[in-house]
C-alpha positions as a Markdown table, in Angstrom:
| # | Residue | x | y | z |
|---|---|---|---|---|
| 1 | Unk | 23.0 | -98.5 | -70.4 |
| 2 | Unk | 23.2 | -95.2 | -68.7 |
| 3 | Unk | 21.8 | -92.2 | -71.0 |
| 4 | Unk | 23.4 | -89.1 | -71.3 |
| 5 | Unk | 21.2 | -87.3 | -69.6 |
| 6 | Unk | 21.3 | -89.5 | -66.5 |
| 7 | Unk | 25.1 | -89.8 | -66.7 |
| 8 | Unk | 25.1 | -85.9 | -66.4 |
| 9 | Unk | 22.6 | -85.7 | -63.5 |
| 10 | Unk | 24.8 | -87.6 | -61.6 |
| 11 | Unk | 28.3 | -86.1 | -62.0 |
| 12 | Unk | 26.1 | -82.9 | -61.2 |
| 13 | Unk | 25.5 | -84.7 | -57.9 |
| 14 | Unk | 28.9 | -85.7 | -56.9 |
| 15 | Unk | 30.1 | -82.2 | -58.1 |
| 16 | Unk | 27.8 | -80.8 | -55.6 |
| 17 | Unk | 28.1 | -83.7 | -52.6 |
| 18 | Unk | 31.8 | -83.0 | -52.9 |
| 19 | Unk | 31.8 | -79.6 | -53.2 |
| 20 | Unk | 29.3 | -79.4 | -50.1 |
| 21 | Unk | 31.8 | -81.5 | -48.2 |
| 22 | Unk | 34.6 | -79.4 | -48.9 |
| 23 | Unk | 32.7 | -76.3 | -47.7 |
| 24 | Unk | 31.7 | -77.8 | -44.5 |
| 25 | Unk | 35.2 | -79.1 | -44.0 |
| 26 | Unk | 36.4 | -75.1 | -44.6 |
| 27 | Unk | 33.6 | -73.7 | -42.0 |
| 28 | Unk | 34.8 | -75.9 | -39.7 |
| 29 | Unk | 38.9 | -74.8 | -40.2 |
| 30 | Unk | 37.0 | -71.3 | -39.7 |
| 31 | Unk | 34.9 | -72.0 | -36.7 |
| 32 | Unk | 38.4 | -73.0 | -35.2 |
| 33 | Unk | 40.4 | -69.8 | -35.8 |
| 34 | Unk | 40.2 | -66.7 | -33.2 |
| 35 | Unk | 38.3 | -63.9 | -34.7 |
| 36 | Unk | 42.0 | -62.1 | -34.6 |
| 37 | Unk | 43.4 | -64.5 | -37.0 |
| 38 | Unk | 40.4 | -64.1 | -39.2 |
| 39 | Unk | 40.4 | -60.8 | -39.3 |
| 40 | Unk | 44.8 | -60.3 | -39.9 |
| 41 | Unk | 44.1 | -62.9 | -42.8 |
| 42 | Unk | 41.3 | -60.5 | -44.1 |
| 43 | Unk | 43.5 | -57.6 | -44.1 |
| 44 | Unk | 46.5 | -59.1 | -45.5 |
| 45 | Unk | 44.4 | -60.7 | -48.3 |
| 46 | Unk | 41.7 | -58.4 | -49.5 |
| 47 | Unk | 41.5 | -57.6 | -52.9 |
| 48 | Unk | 45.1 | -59.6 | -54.0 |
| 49 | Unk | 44.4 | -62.3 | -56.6 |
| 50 | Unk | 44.2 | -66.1 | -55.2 |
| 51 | Unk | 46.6 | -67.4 | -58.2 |
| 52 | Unk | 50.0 | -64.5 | -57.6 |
| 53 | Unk | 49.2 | -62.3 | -54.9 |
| 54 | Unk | 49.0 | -59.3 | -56.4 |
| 55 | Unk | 46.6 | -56.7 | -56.0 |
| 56 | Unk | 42.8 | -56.8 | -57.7 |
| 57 | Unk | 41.0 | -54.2 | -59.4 |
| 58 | Unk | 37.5 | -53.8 | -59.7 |
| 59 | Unk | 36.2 | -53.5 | -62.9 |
| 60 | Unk | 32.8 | -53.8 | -64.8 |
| 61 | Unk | 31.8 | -56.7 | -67.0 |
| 62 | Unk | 28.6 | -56.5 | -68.3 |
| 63 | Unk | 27.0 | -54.2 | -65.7 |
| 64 | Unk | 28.5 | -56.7 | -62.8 |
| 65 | Unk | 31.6 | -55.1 | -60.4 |
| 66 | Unk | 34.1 | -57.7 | -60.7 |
| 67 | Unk | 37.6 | -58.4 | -59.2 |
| 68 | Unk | 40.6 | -58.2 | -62.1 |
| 69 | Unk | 44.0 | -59.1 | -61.5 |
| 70 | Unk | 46.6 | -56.5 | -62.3 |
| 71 | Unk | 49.3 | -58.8 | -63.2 |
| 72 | Unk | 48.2 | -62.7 | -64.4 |
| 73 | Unk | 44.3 | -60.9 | -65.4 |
| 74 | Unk | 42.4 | -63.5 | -63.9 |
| 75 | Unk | 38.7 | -62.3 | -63.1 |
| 76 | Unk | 37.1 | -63.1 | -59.7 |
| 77 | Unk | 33.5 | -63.2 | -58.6 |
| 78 | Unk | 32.1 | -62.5 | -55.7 |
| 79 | Unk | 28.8 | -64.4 | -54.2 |
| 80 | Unk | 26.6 | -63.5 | -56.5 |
| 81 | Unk | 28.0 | -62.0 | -59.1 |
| 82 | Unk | 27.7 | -65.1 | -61.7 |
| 83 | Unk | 24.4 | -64.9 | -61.6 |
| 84 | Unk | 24.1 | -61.2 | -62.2 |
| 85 | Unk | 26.0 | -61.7 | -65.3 |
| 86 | Unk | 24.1 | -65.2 | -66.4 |
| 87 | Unk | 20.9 | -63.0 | -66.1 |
| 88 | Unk | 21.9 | -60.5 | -68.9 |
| 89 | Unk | 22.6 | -62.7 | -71.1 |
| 90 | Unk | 19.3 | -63.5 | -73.1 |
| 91 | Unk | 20.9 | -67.4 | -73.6 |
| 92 | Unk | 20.5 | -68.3 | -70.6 |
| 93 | Unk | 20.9 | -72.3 | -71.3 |
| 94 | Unk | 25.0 | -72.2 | -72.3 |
| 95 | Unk | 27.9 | -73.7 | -69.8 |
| 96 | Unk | 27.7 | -70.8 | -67.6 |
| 97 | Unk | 24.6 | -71.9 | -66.5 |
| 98 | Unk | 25.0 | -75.5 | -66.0 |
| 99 | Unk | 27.9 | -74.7 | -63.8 |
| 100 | Unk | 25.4 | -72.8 | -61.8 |
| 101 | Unk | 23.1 | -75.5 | -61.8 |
| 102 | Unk | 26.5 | -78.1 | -59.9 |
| 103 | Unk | 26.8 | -75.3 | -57.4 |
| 104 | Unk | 23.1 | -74.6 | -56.1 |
Protein backbone atom coordinates (compact mmCIF):
# COMPACT_ATOMS: atom_id res chain seq x y z
CA UNK A 1 0.00 0.00 0.00
CA UNK A 2 1.43 3.32 -1.05
CA UNK A 3 1.09 6.09 1.87
CA UNK A 4 0.11 9.36 1.32
CA UNK A 5 3.07 10.82 1.74
CA UNK A 6 4.90 8.71 -0.71
CA UNK A 7 2.01 8.97 -3.29
CA UNK A 8 2.63 12.80 -3.03
CA UNK A 9 6.42 12.64 -3.44
CA UNK A 10 5.97 11.00 -6.52
CA UNK A 11 3.36 13.02 -8.50
CA UNK A 12 5.86 15.89 -7.20
CA UNK A 13 8.34 14.04 -9.35
CA UNK A 14 6.48 13.54 -12.47
CA UNK A 15 5.15 17.13 -12.15
CA UNK A 16 8.70 18.13 -12.26
CA UNK A 17 10.23 15.29 -14.90
CA UNK A 18 7.39 16.58 -17.16
CA UNK A 19 7.62 19.99 -16.59
CA UNK A 20 11.58 19.80 -17.15
CA UNK A 21 10.86 18.04 -20.44
CA UNK A 22 8.60 20.49 -21.61
CA UNK A 23 11.09 23.29 -20.84
CA UNK A 24 13.89 21.66 -22.71
CA UNK A 25 11.62 20.87 -25.55
CA UNK A 26 10.76 25.07 -25.56
CA UNK A 27 14.66 25.98 -25.34
CA UNK A 28 15.21 23.98 -28.05
CA UNK A 29 12.04 25.70 -30.36
CA UNK A 30 14.06 28.84 -29.13
CA UNK A 31 17.59 27.85 -29.89
CA UNK A 32 16.02 27.38 -33.51
CA UNK A 33 14.52 30.87 -34.16
CA UNK A 34 16.80 33.86 -35.54
CA UNK A 35 17.47 36.34 -32.92
CA UNK A 36 15.01 38.63 -35.36
CA UNK A 37 12.11 36.48 -34.72
CA UNK A 38 12.77 36.50 -31.08
CA UNK A 39 13.11 39.73 -30.73
CA UNK A 40 9.59 40.85 -33.23
CA UNK A 41 7.85 38.22 -30.88
CA UNK A 42 9.23 40.21 -27.79
CA UNK A 43 7.92 43.40 -29.07
CA UNK A 44 4.59 42.31 -30.20
CA UNK A 45 4.07 40.47 -26.90
CA UNK A 46 5.39 42.34 -23.97
CA UNK A 47 3.26 43.15 -21.25
CA UNK A 48 -0.21 41.65 -23.13
CA UNK A 49 -1.80 38.94 -21.03
CA UNK A 50 -1.15 35.10 -22.30
CA UNK A 51 -5.11 34.24 -21.87
CA UNK A 52 -6.76 37.61 -24.35
CA UNK A 53 -4.13 39.68 -25.54
CA UNK A 54 -4.67 42.57 -23.95
CA UNK A 55 -2.40 44.74 -22.36
CA UNK A 56 -0.89 44.12 -18.57
CA UNK A 57 -0.42 46.50 -15.85
CA UNK A 58 1.90 46.31 -13.25
CA UNK A 59 0.63 46.45 -9.98
CA UNK A 60 1.73 45.70 -6.36
CA UNK A 61 0.66 42.67 -4.31
CA UNK A 62 2.06 42.39 -1.15
CA UNK A 63 5.26 44.40 -1.72
CA UNK A 64 5.86 42.18 -5.13
CA UNK A 65 5.55 44.22 -8.82
CA UNK A 66 3.24 41.94 -10.59
CA UNK A 67 1.62 41.84 -14.11
CA UNK A 68 -2.48 42.49 -14.06
CA UNK A 69 -4.57 42.03 -16.91
CA UNK A 70 -6.71 45.06 -17.76
CA UNK A 71 -9.52 43.13 -19.26
CA UNK A 72 -9.99 39.13 -17.98
CA UNK A 73 -7.66 40.31 -14.48
CA UNK A 74 -5.57 37.50 -14.52
CA UNK A 75 -2.19 38.09 -12.42
CA UNK A 76 1.18 37.12 -13.81
CA UNK A 77 4.48 36.49 -12.18
CA UNK A 78 7.60 36.96 -13.29
CA UNK A 79 10.74 34.55 -12.36
CA UNK A 80 10.83 35.12 -9.08
CA UNK A 81 8.20 36.86 -7.98
CA UNK A 82 6.31 33.69 -6.18
CA UNK A 83 8.75 33.42 -4.03
CA UNK A 84 8.92 37.01 -3.05
CA UNK A 85 5.37 36.90 -2.11
CA UNK A 86 5.65 33.13 -0.40
CA UNK A 87 8.38 34.85 1.79
CA UNK A 88 6.00 37.49 3.47
CA UNK A 89 3.73 35.35 4.32
CA UNK A 90 4.59 34.18 7.94
CA UNK A 91 2.72 30.52 6.88
CA UNK A 92 4.99 29.54 4.84
CA UNK A 93 3.81 25.68 4.70
CA UNK A 94 0.14 26.34 2.66
CA UNK A 95 -0.34 25.27 -1.29
CA UNK A 96 1.60 28.15 -2.55
CA UNK A 97 4.51 26.52 -1.28
CA UNK A 98 4.13 23.03 -2.34
CA UNK A 99 3.62 24.32 -5.77
CA UNK A 100 7.02 25.72 -5.29
CA UNK A 101 8.37 22.79 -4.01
CA UNK A 102 6.94 20.65 -7.98
CA UNK A 103 8.77 23.47 -9.71
CA UNK A 104 12.40 23.59 -8.03
Amino acid sequence: MVTKIAKQREDEYFARTEFDRCKKLAEERAAKLKQKELDELKRLHWMRCPKDGLELIEIELKGVRVDKCSHCGGIYLDNGELEKIVETRSEAEGFVSHILKVFR
